[in-house]
C-alpha positions in Angstrom: 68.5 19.7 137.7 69.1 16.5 136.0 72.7 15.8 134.3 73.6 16.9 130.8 73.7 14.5 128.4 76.9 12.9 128.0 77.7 14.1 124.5 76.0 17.9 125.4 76.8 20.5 122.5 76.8 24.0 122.5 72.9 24.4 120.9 71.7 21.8 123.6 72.5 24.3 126.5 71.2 27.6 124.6 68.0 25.8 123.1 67.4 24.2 126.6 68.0 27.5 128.4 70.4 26.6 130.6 73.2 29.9 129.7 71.9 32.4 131.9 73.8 35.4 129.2 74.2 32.9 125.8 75.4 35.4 124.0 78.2 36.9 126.5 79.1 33.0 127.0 79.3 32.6 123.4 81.4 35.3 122.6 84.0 34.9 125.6 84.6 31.0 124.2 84.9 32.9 120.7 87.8 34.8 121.9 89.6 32.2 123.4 89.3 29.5 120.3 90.3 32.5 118.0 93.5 33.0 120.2 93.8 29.3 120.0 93.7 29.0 116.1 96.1 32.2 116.0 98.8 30.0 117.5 97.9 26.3 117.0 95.5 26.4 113.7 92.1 24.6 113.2 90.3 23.8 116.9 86.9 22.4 118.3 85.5 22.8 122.0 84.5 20.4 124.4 82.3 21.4 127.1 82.0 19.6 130.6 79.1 17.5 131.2 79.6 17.5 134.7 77.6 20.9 136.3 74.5 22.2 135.7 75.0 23.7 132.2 74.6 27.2 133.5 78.2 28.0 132.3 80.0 24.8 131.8 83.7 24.7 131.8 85.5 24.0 128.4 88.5 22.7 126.7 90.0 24.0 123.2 91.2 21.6 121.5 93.2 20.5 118.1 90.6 19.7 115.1 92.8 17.0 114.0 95.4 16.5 116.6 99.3 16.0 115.5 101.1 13.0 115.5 104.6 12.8 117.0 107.3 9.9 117.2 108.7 9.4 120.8 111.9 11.2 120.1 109.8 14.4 119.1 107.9 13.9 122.0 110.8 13.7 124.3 111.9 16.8 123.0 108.9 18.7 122.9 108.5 17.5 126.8 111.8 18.9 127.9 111.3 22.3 125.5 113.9 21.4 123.4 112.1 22.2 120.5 108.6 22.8 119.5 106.7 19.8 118.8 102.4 20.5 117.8 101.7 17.0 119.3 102.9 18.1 122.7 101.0 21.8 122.5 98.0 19.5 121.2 98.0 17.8 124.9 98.7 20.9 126.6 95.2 22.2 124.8 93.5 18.7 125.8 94.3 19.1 129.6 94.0 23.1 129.9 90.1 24.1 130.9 88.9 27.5 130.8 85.9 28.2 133.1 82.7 29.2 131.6 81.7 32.1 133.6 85.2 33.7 133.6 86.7 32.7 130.4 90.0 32.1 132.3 92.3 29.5 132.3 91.3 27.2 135.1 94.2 24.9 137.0 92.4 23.1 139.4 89.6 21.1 138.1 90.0 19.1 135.4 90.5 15.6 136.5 87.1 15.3 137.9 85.6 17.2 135.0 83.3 14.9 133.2 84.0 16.1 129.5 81.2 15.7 126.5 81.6 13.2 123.8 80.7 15.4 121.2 82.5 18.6 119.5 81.5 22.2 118.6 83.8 23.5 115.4 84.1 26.9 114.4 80.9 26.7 112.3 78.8 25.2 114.6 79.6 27.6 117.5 78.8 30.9 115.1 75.9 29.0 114.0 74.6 28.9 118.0 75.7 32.5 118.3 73.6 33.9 115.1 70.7 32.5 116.2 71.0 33.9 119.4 71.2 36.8 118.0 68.6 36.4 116.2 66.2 35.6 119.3 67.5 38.7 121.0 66.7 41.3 118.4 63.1 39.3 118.0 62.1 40.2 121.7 63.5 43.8 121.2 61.7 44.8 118.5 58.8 43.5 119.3 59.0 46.2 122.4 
């Protein structure tokens, strides 16, 4: 299998074939972003580029990631208070794995992660025309 392209997308693995259950894939990354955006707000994913694109690995991640001084940072470090730049680099180094949906801690240094971004519109994009494709093939049988 050769290697995804370094700035893979969402469409690039379902169009190519590579998701063995798109749909179920889609939908379990769904979840997780919409858990995301109920505590942190907007988000994108990343997928790795660094497997086979059956069910890559993915990150959640800020749309537009805060901005903190150092002193906010300190304190958002030590938990002294909440600070949305230091929950924005907690998102960027958390991976969930793609054929669990889980929270993966081991991992992510040696991830290879895509250039490129998937928003909210792009991923339900993906997903309708999935969708789409499956009710095609069943009612044609």
């Amino acid at each position: 299998m050769a290697k995804l392209p370094k700035d893979v997308r969402l469409e690039y693995i379902v169009r190519s074939g590579l998701a063995n259950k798109p749909e179920e894939y889609i939908r379990g990354i769904f979840r997780n972003a919409r858990q995301f955006e109920r505590l942190h707000g907007a988000w994108v994913i990343r997928l790795g580029a660094g497997g086979t694109g059956h069910a890559p690995n993915y990150r959640i991640e800020f749309a537009a990631p805060p901005t903190a001084s150092p002193e906010e940072l300190r304190a958002g470090m030590l938990g002294i208070q909440f600070v949305p730049a230091v929950e924005a680099l907690r998102a960027a180094n958390a991976m969930y794995g793609g054929s669990s949906h889980k929270v993966l801690l081991r991992g992510l240094v040696a991830e290879r992660w895509s250039t490129a971004t998937d928003d909210e519109a792009s991923l339900l994009a993906v997903l309708q025309k999935v969708v789409e494709d499956r009710r095609r093939i069943t009612s044609r049988h």
